[in-house]
N, C-alpha and C positions, 0 to 999 in steps of 0.2 A: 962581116960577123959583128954584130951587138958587142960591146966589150964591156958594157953598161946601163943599166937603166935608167934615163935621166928623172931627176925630179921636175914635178910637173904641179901645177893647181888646176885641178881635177874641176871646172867649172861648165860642165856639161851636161849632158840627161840621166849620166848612169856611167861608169861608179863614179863615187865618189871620194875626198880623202877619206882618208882611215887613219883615227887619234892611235897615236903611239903608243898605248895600252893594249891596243888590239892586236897591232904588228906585232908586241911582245905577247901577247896569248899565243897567234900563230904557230910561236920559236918552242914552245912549250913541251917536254920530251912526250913522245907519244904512250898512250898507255892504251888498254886495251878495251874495246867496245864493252864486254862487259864487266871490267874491272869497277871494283865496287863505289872506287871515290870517283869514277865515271857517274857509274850511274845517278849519284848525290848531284852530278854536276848538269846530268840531262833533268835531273829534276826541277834543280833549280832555274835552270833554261824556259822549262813549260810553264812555271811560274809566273816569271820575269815578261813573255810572252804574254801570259794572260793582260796582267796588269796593261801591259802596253797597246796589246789591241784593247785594253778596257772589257774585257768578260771573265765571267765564270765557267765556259767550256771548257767541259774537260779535255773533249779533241782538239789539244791545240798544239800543233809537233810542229817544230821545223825538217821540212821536207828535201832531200836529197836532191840538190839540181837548181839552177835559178828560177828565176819568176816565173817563167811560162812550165816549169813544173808542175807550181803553187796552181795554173790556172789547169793543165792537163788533168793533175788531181782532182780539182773538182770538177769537172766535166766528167772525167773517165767513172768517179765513183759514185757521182749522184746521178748522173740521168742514164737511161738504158736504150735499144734501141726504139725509136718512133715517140717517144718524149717529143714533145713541143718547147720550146723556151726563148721567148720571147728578147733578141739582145740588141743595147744600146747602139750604135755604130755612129761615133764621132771624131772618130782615127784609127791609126794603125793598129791598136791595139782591142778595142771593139773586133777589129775585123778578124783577129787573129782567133779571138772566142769565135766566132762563125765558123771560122774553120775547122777548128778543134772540136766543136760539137758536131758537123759533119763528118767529122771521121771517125765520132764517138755511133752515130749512126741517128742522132736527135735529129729533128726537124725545126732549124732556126726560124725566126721571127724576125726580121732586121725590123730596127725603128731609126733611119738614119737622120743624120742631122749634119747642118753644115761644120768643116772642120774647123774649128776657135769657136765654138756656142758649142754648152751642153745639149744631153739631149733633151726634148719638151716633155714632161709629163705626161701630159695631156696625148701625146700621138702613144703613148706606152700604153697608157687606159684605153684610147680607143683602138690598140690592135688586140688589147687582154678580149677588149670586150668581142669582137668577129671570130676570136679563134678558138675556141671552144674548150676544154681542159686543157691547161699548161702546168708544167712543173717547176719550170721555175723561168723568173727575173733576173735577166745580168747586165749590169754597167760600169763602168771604168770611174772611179772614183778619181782621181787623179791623171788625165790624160797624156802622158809621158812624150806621144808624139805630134801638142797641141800646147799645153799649158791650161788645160780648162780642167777648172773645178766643177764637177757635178754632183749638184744634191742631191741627198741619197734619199733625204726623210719625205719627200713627198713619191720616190719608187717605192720606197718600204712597205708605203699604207697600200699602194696597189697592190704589192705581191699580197698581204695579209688581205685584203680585199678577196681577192680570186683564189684565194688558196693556196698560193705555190711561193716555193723558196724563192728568197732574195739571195743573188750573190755578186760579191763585188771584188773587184782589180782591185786592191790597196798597195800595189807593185813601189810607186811614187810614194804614195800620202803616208803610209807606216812612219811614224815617228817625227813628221815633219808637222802633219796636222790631225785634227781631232779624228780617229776614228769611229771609238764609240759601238764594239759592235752590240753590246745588250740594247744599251740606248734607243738605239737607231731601229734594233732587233733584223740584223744581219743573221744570215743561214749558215753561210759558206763566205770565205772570205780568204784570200792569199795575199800575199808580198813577196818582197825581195832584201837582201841583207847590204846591197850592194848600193842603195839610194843612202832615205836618212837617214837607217841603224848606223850609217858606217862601218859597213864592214865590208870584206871581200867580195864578188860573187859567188855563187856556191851553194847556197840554202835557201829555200821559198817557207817562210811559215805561214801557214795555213792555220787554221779557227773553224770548227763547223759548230754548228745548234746543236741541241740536242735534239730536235727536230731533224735534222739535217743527220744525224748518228743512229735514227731511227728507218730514214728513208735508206742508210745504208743498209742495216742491220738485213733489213727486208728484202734487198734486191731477190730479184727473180735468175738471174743470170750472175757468171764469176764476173768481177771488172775488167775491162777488157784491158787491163795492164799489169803484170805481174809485181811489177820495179812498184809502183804508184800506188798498189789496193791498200786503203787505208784500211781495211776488214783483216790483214795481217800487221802492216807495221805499226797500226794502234798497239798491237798486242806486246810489243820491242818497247814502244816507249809508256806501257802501261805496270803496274805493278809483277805480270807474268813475264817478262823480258825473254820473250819469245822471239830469237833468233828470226832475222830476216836477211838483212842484208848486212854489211859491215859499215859500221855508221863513219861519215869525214869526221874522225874527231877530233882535230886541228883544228877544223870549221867550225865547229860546237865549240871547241875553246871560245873561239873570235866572236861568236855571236854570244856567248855568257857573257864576253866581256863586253863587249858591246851596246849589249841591252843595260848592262850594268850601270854603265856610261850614262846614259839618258834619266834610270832614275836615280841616280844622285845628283843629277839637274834636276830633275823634276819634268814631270810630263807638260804642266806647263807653263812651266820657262823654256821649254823646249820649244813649243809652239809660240811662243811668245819673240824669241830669238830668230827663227824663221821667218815670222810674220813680219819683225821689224826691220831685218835685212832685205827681205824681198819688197819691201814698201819700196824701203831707204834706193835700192837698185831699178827700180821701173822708175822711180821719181829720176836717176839721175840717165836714164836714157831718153826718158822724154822730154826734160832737159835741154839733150842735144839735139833734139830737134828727130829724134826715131819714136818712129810709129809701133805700137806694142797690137800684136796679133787680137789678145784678147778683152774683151770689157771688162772693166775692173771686177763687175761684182761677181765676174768666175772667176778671175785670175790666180792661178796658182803662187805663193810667196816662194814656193820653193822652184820654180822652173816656170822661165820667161821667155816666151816667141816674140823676138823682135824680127819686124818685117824689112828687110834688105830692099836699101835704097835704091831708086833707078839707076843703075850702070858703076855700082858698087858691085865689083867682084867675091861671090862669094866665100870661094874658096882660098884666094888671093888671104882675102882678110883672117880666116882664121889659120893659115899655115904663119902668115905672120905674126899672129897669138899665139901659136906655139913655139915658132922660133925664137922672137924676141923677147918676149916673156915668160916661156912654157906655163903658158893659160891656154887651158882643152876648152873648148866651143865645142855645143854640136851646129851641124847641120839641119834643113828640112828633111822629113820623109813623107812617101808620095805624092801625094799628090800637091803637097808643102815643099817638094825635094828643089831647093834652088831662091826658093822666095823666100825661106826666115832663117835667122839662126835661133838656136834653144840654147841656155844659158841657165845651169844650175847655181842651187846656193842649197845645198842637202846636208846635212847630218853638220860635221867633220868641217866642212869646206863653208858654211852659212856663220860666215862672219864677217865683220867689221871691216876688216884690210882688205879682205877680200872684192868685198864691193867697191871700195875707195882706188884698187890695183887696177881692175877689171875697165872702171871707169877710163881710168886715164889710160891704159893700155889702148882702150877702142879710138877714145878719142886722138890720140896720136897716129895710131895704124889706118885712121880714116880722111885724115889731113894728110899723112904722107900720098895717099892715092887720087887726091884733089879734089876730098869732099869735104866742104866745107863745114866745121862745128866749130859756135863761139867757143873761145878760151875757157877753160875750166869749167863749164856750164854744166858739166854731167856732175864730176863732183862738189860742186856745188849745190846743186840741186838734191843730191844726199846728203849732204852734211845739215844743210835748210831741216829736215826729216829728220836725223839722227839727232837733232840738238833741240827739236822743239817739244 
């Protein structure tokens, strides 16, 4: 029997720490979904969301459920049956869209690409162009089971090219890096609370267009999910607080306070802080002489596939990051499953000691196993970065 929950440095794909502010939101006595200084507090929630995915849309709720919520959501309520939509597929998470719109009853598009490279442009336009009405555009901004950054502003011009909404996986990149959805001109757009908000898992916030609030409006058909239609629970977190479902509002606490968190950092010193620790962190693994999954100029600051060396036990190595240090690693998945670890620096956890811990952690737990790395060469190789 569990007698306790150890503490741990959360340095993996998902979740992440969670700043002691939020843990005290969490403790918060419960009050009641429509209790009035609730509702002040959901307001300010849609706010604070705006700002942070950078729009003015007014559909912009945090959604009941984690990420793949955020991504059911829009699938379930924007496309309908025999929709076309054209999706990125450059890991697990791409694939998992494919799925989700197949059982939404859409007719996927794959544009795949190898896993550690975004997807190409270029093969997006030339599948917009063979397939004849599509409704919409979807890629993975953030590749959670890769570390690749993919640009969005050269998909965006396609979808507005051909007519059809742009939407994207911000599951990872929420709060770590630029989102940008007017900018960019995003349709539909989800996350997760549990990356760089720092916060529990438990809520997916979601952004649609107003575009995207019109293609709702209009459906032909109910959404095929009763939990998810955003054509009712707009109405809950709209000025008519129309009763849907009973909202987590512990979780609302934790995400108010959370978003809170970031803008009195500032959005970006946020990115800024991200950017410099994940630099500071790939400098000091290549360093030691490890090979980093992806090219720099995708590479995610916040989540780093490094590729596991020949006859370096995987699993070996990060049970010993958790025992001797309680430092969480991930793992590869699919068809990645065995060949890299993924290594967070998100929200909470993207800091300074952390990288400098991490370092020295690997590099003693990879000497102990008889792999050889020069003496301090990792953190060095970050400190080189952090001081110039």
């Amino acid at each position: 029997m569990l007698t306790g929950v150890p503490l741990r440095t959360l340095m993996g794909p998902g979740p992440s720490d969670v700043h002691p502010r939020v843990l005290q939101a969490l403790s918060y006595p419960l009050i009641g979904h429509l209790d009035p200084d609730f509702l002040l507090l959901m307001n300010e929630t849609m706010d604070m969301l705006r700002k942070t995915f950078a729009t003015n849309n007014q559909i912009t709720v945090p959604m009941s459920g984690t990420g793949s919520s955020g991504m059911e959501t829009i699938f379930v309520n924007l496309l309908e049956p025999g929709d076309k939509v054209i999706i990125g597929v450059n890991g697990l998470f791409g694939q998992r869209m494919v799925d989700v719109a197949e059982r939404v009853g859409a007719l996927p598009i794959v544009v795949d690409a190898p896993w550690g490279e975004p997807v190409d442009p270029v093969a997006i336009e030339a599948a917009a162009k063979k397939s004849g009405k599509i409704k919409a555009i979807a890629v993975v901004h953030a590749e959670t089971s890769t570390g690749v950054r993919q640009p969005l502003e050269p998909v965006s011009s396609i979808a507005k090219q051909y007519e059809a909404l742009f939407f994207v996986d911000a599951v990872t990149s929420l709060g770590g890096i630029p989102v940008n959805i007017d900018q960019i001109g995003i349709d539909a757009c989800y996350s997760g609370t549990q990356k760089c908000l720092s916060v529990p898992p438990g809520l997916s916030p979601v952004t649609l267009s107003p575009q995207a609030g019109n293609i709702l409006k209009d459906r032909k058909d109910k959404v095929r999910s009763w939990y998810l239609d955003l054509t009712m629970i707009t109405k809950y977190w709209s000025s008519e607080r129309f009763y849907h479902h009973t909202a987590p509002i512990s979780m609302i606490f934790a995400l108010h306070e959370g978003l809170k968190l970031i803008l009195e950092e500032g959005l970006e010193a946020v990115y800024s802080r991200h950017q410099q620790n994940g630099e500071a962190l790939q400098a000091g693994l290549t360093s030691m002489g490890l090979k980093l999954l992806v090219n720099p100029e995708y590479r995610l600051p916040m989540l780093t596939s490094v590729i596991i060396p020949e006859g370096v036990p995987d699993l070996e190595v990060r049970k010993r990051l958790l025992n001797h240090y309680g430092i969480e690693i991930g793992g590869g998945l699919g068809v990645l499953k065995g060949k890299i670890w993924r290594i967070g620096l998100m929200g909470h956890t993207s800091k300074r000691k952390n990288v400098v811990l991490l370092l020295s952690a690997i590099e003693d737990t990879l000497r102990q196993l008889g792999y050889h790395v020069p003496p301090g060469a990792g953190v060095e190789g970050a400190l080189k970065l952090y001081n110039n």
